[in-house]
C-alpha positions in Angstrom: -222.7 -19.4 123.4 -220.1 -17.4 123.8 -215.9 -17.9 124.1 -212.6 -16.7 123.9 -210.6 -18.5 121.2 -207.0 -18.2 120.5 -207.0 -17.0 116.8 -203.4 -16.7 116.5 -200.4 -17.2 118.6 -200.6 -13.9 120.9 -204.2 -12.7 120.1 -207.4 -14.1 121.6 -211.0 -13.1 120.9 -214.6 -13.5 121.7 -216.6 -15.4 119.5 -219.8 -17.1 118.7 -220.2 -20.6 119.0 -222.8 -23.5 119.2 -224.5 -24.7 122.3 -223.2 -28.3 122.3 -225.3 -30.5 123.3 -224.4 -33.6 125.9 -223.8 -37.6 124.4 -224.9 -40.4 126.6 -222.8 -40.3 129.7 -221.8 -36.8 129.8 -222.9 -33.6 131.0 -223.4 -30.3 130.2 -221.8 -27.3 132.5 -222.9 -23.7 132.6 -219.6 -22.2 133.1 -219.3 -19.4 136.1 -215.8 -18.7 135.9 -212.2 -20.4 135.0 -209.1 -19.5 136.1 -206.1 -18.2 133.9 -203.1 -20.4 134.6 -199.6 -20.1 133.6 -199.8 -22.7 131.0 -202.7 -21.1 129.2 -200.3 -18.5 128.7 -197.7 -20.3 127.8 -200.0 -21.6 125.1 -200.7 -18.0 124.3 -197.1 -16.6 123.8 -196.6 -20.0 121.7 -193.7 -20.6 124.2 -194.8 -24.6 125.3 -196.4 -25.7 121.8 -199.0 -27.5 123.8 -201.7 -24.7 122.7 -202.8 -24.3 118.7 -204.7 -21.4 117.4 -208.4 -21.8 117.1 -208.5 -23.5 120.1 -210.5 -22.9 123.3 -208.6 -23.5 126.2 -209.2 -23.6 130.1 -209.3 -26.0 132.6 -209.5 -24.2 135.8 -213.5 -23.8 135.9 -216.5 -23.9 138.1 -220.4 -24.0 136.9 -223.3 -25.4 137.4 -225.0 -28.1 135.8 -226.8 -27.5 133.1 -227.8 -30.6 131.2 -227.6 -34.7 131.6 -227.3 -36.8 128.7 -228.5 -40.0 128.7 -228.0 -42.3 131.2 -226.2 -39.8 134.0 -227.6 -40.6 137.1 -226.1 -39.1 140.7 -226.0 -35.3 139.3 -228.9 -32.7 139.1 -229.4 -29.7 136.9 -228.1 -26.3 138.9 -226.1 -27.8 140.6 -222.7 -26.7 141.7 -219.6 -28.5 140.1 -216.2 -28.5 138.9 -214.7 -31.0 136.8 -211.3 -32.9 136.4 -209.6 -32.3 133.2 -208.0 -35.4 132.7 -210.1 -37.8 130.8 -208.8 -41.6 130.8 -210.5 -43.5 128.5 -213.5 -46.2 129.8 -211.2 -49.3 129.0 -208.4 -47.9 130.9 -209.9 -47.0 134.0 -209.5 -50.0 135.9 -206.1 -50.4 134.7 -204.6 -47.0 135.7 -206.6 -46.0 138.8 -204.6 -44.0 141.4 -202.6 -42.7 138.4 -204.9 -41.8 136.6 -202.7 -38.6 134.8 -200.4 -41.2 133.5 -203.1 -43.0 131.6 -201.5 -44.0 127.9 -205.0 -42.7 126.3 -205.9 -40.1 128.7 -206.8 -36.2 127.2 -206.6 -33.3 129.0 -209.6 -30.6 128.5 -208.0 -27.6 127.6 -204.8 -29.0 126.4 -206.4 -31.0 124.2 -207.3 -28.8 120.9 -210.2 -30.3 119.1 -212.0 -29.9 122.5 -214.0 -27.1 123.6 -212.9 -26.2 126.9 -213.4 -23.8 130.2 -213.4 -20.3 128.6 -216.4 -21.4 126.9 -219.9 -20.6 128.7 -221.1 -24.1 127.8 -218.9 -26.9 128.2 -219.8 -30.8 127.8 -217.9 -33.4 129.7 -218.3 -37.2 130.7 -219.9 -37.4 133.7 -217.3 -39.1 135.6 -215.5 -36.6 135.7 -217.9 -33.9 136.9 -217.1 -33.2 140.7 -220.1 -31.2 142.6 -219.9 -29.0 144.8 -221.4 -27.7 148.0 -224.6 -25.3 147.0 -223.5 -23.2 149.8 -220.2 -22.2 149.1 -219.2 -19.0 146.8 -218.8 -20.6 143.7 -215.8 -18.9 142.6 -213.5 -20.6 144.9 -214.4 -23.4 143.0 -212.2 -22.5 140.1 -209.3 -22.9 142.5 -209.8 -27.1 142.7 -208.0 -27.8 140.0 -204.4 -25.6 140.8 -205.6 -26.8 144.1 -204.9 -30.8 143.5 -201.9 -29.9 141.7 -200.4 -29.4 144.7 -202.2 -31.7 147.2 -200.6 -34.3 144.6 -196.6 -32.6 144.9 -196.8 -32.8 148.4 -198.1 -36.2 148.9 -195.4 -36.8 146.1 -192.9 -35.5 148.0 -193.9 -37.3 151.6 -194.5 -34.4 153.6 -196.0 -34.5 156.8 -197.5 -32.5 159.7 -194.1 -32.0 161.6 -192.2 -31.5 158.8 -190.5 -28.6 157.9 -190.9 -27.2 154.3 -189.8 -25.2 152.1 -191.5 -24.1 148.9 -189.8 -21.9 145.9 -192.0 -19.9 144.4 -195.3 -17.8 145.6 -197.0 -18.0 142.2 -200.2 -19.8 142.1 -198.8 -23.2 142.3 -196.6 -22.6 145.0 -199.5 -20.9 146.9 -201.5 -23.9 146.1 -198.5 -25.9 148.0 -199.3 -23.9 151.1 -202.8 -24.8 151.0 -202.5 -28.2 150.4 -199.5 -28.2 153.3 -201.8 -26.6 155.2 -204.8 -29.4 154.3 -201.9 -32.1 156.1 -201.8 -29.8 158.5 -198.0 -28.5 158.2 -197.1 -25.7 160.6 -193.4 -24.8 159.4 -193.8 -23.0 155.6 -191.3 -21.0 154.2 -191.9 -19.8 151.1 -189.0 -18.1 148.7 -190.3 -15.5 146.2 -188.6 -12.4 144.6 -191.8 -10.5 143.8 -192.8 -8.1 146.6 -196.8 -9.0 146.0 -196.4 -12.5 145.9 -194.2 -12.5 149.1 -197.0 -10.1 150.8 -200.1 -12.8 149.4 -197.7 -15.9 151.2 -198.0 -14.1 154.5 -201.2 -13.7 154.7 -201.7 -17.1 154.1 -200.3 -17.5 157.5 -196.6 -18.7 156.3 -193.1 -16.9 156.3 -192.0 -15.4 152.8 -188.4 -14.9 151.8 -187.1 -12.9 149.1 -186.2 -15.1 146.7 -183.4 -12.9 145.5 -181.7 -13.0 148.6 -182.2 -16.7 150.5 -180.1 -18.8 150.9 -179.6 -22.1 153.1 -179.0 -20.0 156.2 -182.3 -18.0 156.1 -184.2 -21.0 155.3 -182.9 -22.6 158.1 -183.6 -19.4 160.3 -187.6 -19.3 159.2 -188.0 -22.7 159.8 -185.9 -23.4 163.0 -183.5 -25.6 160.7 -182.7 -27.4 157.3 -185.9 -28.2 155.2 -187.1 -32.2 155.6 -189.0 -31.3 152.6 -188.9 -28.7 149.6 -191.1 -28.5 147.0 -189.6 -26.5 143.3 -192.8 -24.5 142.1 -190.7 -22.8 139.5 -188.0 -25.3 138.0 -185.4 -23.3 137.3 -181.6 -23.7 138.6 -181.5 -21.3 141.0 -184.9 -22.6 142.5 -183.9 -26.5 142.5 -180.4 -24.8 143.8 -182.0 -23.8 147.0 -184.0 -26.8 147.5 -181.3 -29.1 147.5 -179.3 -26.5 149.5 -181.5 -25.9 151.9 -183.1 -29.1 152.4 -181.4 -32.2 155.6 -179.5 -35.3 154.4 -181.9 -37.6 153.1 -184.7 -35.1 152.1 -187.2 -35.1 149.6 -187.5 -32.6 146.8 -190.6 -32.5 144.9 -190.8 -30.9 141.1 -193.4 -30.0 140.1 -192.2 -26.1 138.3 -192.1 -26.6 134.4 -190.1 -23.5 134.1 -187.1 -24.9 132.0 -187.5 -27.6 129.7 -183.9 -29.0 131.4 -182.4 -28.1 134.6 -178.8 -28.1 135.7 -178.1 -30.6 139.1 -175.8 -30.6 141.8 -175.3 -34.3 141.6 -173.2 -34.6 144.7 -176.2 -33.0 146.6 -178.2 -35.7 145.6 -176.1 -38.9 145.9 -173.6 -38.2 148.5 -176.4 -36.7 150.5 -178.8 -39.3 149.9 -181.3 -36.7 149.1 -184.4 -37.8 147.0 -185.6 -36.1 143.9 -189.2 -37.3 143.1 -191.4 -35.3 139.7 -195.0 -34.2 139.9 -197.4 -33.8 136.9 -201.1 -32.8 137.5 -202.9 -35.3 139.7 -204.3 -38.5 140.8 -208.8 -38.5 140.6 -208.8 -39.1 144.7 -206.3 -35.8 144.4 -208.6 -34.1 142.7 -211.8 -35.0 144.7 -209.5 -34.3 148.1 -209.0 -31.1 146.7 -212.4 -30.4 145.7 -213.9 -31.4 149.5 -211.2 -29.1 151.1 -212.3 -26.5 148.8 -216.0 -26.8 149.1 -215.4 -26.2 153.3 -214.6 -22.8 152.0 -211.0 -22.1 154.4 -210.7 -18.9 154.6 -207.7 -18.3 153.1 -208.2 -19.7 149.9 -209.9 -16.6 148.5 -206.3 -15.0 149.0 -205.3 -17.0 146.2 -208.0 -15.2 143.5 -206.7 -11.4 142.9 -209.0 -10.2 140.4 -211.8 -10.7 138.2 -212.7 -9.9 134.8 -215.6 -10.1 132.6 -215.6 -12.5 129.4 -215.1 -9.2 127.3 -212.0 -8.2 128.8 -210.0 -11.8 129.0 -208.0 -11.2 125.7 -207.1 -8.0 127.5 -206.2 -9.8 130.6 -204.1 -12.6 128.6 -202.0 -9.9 127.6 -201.7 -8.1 130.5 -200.0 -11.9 132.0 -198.2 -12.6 129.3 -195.7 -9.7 130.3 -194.7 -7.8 132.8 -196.8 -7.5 135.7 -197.4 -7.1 138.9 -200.8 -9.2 139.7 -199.7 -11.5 143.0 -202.5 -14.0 142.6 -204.8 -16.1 140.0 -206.9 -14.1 137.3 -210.7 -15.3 136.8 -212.2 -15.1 133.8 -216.2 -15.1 134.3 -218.4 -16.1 131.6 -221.8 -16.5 132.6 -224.2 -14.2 130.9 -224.7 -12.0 133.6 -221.1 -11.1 134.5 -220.6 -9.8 137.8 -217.5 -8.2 138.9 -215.9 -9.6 141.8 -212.2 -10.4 143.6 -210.0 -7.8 144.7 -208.5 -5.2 142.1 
């Protein structure tokens, strides 16, 4: 099979490698396509130190099944599936389930390095953690479950509710993802504050109002939503982005991190405590998360293939890394497709 290895910090390349084959328990996916997210290229710019050369990253895949090892009932070869890259060991399960991502022994495919992950046309994973998929559906959406539950898990973090009004910083994937999964509670009032022109165009069409994030401030905030935020959730974290949210959020709102931006953050602390606003953190997601995400997805909304911008062939995703890891103007999530057959689809 074939996959894109980081060989170095800042260069990734093609390579040959062997099929694997699946152990009792797990499955075997053919991988259609996996999504490039932001932390795959922090891991590629060597900026987080959670990515090592000679490692195959990705965790933002779709496929089909391909193989069952021994013992996997429930699942049938071709068919459609995702899967959830945190792994939480068997003698854990019971013990951490609901929070599952906080699991003492848990791995996470693609962070992990000794583990063959989504960029990879063959991938093997226990079968627990394989999620299928309608057969119906266009298969690349599927790549966008796992940014997806990401944010179905901030928001539910962060309490939000249909009549709520919310705002989100940052129109990146993630914070896209937020609208969507505000959208799955069935949320009405989204603002969304982000300084890239293409980004604040994507949020629109998702049916939500998009402020320049240069610009807003408490006021306009208060303007697009008919008043003060009950809820805001930080898909940057950065100061100026938690800055808004506790400025433009009611007393006694909730603001949701879930932005890795900055390793540290500056506060208004009297925003918080004299205020009685609530500062809750977000890190991946729960496995009902993830499955909630995944049956949202597989009902194909229409707006969720918004989210995918473009999509490249196997042969140009070093290319593509690149192309992320600096300046840019691409308003959406990058696919990387690596069956054999490699189709070009999305939007340039």
């Amino acid at each position: 099979m074939q996959a894109l290895r980081l060989e170095e910090i800042g260069r990734l390349a093609v390579v040959e490698l062997p099929d694997p084959e699946p152990g009792p328990g797990e499955v075997r996916l053919r991988i259609h396509a996996t999504g490039i997210c932001g932390s795959d290229i922090h891991g590629f710019t060597g900026e987080n130190g959670r990515r090592h050369p000679g490692q195959v990253m990705g965790h933002e895949s779709v496929g089909v099944v391909d193989a069952l090892g021994e013992g996997v009932q429930g699942l049938e070869v071709g068919q459609p599936a995702t899967f959830n890259p945190v792994v939480v060991p068997e003698d854990e399960l019971a013990a951490w389930a609901g929070r599952e991502q906080l699991a003492p022994g848990k791995h996470v495919i693609g962070v992990r390095p000794d583990v063959v992950a989504g960029f990879a046309q063959l991938l093997c994973v226990s079968a627990r953690n394989v999620v299928p998929l309608p057969a119906g559906m266009p298969l690349e959406l599927g790549a966008l479950v796992e940014p997806l539950a990401v944010a179905v898990h901030a928001v539910r973090r962060a309490g939000a509710g249909a009549g709520d009004r919310v705002l989100v910083t940052g129109g990146g994937p993630i914070g896209q993802s937020v609208v969507l999964a505000l959208q799955m509670l069935g949320v009405e009032r989204v603002a969304v504050s982000e300084v890239a022109p293409t980004r604040r165009a994507l949020v629109e069409r998702l049916g939500v109002t998009a402020l320049d994030g240069a610009t807003a401030d408490a006021a306009a905030v208060a303007e697009a939503l008919g008043g003060p935020a009950d809820v805001a959730v930080d898909a940057v974290g950065i100061d100026p982005t938690l800055a808004l949210c506790l400025q433009a959020t009611r007393l006694g709102a909730t603001v949701c991190l879930v932005g890795m931006g900055a390793t540290r953050v500056a506060l208004d602390a009297f925003a918080i405590s004299t205020q009685e606003r609530t500062l809750v953190g977000s890190f991946t997601y729960t496995a009902r998360d993830f499955a909630d995400a995944a049956d949202w997805i597989g009902q194909t909304p229409p707006q969720a293939a918004e989210l995918i911008t473009r999509t490249v062939p196997l042969a140009a995703g070093p290319e593509a890394f690149v192309e992320l890891a600096g300046p840019n103007d691409v308003a959406g999530k990058v696919l990387v497709r690596l069956d054999a057959d490699e189709q070009q689809g999305g939007r340039a």
